[in-house]
N, C-alpha and C positions, 0 to 999 in steps of 0.2 A: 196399712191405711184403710180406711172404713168408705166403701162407697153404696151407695143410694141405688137400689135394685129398681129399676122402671119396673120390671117385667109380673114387678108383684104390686104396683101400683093402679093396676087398671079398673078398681074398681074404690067408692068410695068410700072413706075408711082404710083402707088399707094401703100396704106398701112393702119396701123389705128393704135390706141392705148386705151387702158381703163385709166379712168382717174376718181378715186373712181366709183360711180355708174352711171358714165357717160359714153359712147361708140362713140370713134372717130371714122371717115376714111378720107380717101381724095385720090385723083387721076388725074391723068394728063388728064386731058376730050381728049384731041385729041388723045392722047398714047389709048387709053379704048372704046372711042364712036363706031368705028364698030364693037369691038365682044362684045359689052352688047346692039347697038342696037337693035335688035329680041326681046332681051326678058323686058327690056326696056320699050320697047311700047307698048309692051301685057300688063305692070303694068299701065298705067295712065290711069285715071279715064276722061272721057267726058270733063271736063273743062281742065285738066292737057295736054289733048292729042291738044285740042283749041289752048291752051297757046303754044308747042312746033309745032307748026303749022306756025305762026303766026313768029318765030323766023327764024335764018339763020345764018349760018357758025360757029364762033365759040361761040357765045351769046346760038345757039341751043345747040352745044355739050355741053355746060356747064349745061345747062338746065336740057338736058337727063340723062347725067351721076351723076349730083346729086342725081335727084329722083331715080335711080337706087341704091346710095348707100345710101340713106335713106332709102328706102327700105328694105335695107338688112339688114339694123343695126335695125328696128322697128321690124319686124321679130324675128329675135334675141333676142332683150329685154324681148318681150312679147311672143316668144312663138307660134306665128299664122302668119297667113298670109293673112287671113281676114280683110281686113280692106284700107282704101281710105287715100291716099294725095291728098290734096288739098291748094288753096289760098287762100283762103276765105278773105276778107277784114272786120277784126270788126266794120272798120266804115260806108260802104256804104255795104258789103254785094256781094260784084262780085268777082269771083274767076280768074282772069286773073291778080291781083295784091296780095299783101299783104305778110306776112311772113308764109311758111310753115306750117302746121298742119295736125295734123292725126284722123280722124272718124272709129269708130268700134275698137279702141287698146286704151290700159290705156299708150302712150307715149304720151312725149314731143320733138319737135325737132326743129334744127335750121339747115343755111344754110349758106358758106360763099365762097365770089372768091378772090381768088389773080389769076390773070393773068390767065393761062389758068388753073388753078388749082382749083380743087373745095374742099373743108373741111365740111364734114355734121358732126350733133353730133344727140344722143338720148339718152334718161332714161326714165325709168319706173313713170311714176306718182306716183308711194310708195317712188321715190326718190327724185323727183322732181317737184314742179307746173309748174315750168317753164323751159326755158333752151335760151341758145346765145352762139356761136359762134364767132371767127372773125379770122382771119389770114389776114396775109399781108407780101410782099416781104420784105425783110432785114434782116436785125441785128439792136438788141438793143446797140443803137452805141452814145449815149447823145440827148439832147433834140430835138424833127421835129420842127424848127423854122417857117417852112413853117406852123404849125399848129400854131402860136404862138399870129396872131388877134383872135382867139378862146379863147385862155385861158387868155388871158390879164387882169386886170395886173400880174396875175401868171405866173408862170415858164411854161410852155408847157411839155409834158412829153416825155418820150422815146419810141420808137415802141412796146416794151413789154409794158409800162402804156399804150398806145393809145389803144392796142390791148384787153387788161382791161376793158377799159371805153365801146368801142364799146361792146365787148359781154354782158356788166352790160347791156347797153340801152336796149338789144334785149331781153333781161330775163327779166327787167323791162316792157318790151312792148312797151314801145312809141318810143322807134330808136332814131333817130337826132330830134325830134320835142325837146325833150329835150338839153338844152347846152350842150354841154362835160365837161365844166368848173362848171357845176352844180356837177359834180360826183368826190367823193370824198373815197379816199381805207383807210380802220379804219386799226381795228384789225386783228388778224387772225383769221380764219374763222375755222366753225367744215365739213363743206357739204363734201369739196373737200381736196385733201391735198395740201398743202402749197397754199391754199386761204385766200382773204383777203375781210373783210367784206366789202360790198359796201355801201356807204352814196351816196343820190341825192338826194340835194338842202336840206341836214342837215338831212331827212330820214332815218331810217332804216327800210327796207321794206322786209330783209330776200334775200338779195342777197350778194352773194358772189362769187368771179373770182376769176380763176387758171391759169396759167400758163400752158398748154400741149404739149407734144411732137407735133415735128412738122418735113417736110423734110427738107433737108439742102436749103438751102437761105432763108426759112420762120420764121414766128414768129408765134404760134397761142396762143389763149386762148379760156378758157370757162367758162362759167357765170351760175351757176343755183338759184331758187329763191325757199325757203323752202315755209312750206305750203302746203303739198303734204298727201293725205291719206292712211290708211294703205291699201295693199297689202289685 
């Protein structure tokens, strides 16, 4: 069952929610970026600090205030506060690209934007190998036709499946390099509650997407990938 994190709602704009043994948040990066910058940018590590250097105006805010509430949520999970965000790229190795990770904590975590809005997620690696995110502006309102040279000759999905598909790719690991039309929702799933198992490209690889709270006009979800050690 999906409950409503106060503890990430203290400011405006923002909030959070648990979602089984996954830990949301999200916040309005412009609403939040001057009172968590100070502390903020005491947390990012050499490359992380490069990276929000390197950015400007609202790309930056969103930047900052992610790693800010990833932060908080890695913390939480595990317990410590020891421990490095980074970008690391598993294919070439440079930390100014790639999808979010944590060194020194047993988490997983992801990242996502809708508009100035940022959604991070995290779990424990006793929970999860893996983890994805994704939100996006709307309502689940019949099929994105604009999505519809993607999924051809299939039906294209609703903003809740699209939002699906994307958090499977990110728990999967490879992103868009995969089709979206490769990704296919089974059964019901055991990780999350009311998750549905994920198939890519006929696969079962231990991934399965939820459905999670999210703020009024958004859509989100979360994707985790078993496989994970015990605690």
């Amino acid at each position: 069952m999906a409950t409503v994190d106060a503890a990430h709602a203290s400011a405006p704009g923002a909030g959070g929610a648990r979602l089984g043994a996954v830990r949301i948040a999200w916040a309005d990066a412009a609403d939040v970026v001057d009172a968590v910058r100070p502390l903020a940018l005491a947390g990012l590590a050499v490359g992380q600090l490069r990276r929000y250097e390197a950015m400007e105006g609202a790309l930056a805010a969103r930047f900052l205030v992610g790693r800010w509430l990833l932060a908080d949520l890695v913390a939480e999970v595990c317990d410590t506060d020891d421990f490095v965000l980074s970008n690391r790229c598993e294919q070439c190795g440079a930390d100014d690209h790639g999808a979010p990770r944590v060194s020194g904590a047993d988490a997983v975590v992801s990242v996502s934007y809708a508009r100035g809005l940022v959604a991070v997620a995290a779990a424990h690696l006793a929970d999860a190998a893996a983890l994805g995110i994704d939100i996006e502006t709307g309502t689940p309102a019949g099929p994105l036709t604009e999505l519809a040279p993607l999924f051809a000759p299939g039906e294209p999905p609703d903003l809740r499946g699209w939002t699906l598909i994307e958090a499977a790719l990110k728990a999967d690991g490879r992103g868009l390099r995969v089709a979206p039309a490769a990704v296919r929702l089974g059964a019901d799933g055991a990780l999350l509650p009311a998750a549905r198992r994920v198939l890519i490209a006929g696969l079962d690889d231990g991934i399965e997407a939820a459905p999670a709270p999210a703020p009024e006009g958004f859509v989100l979800s979360v994707a985790v990938r078993s496989g994970a050690r015990p605690r």
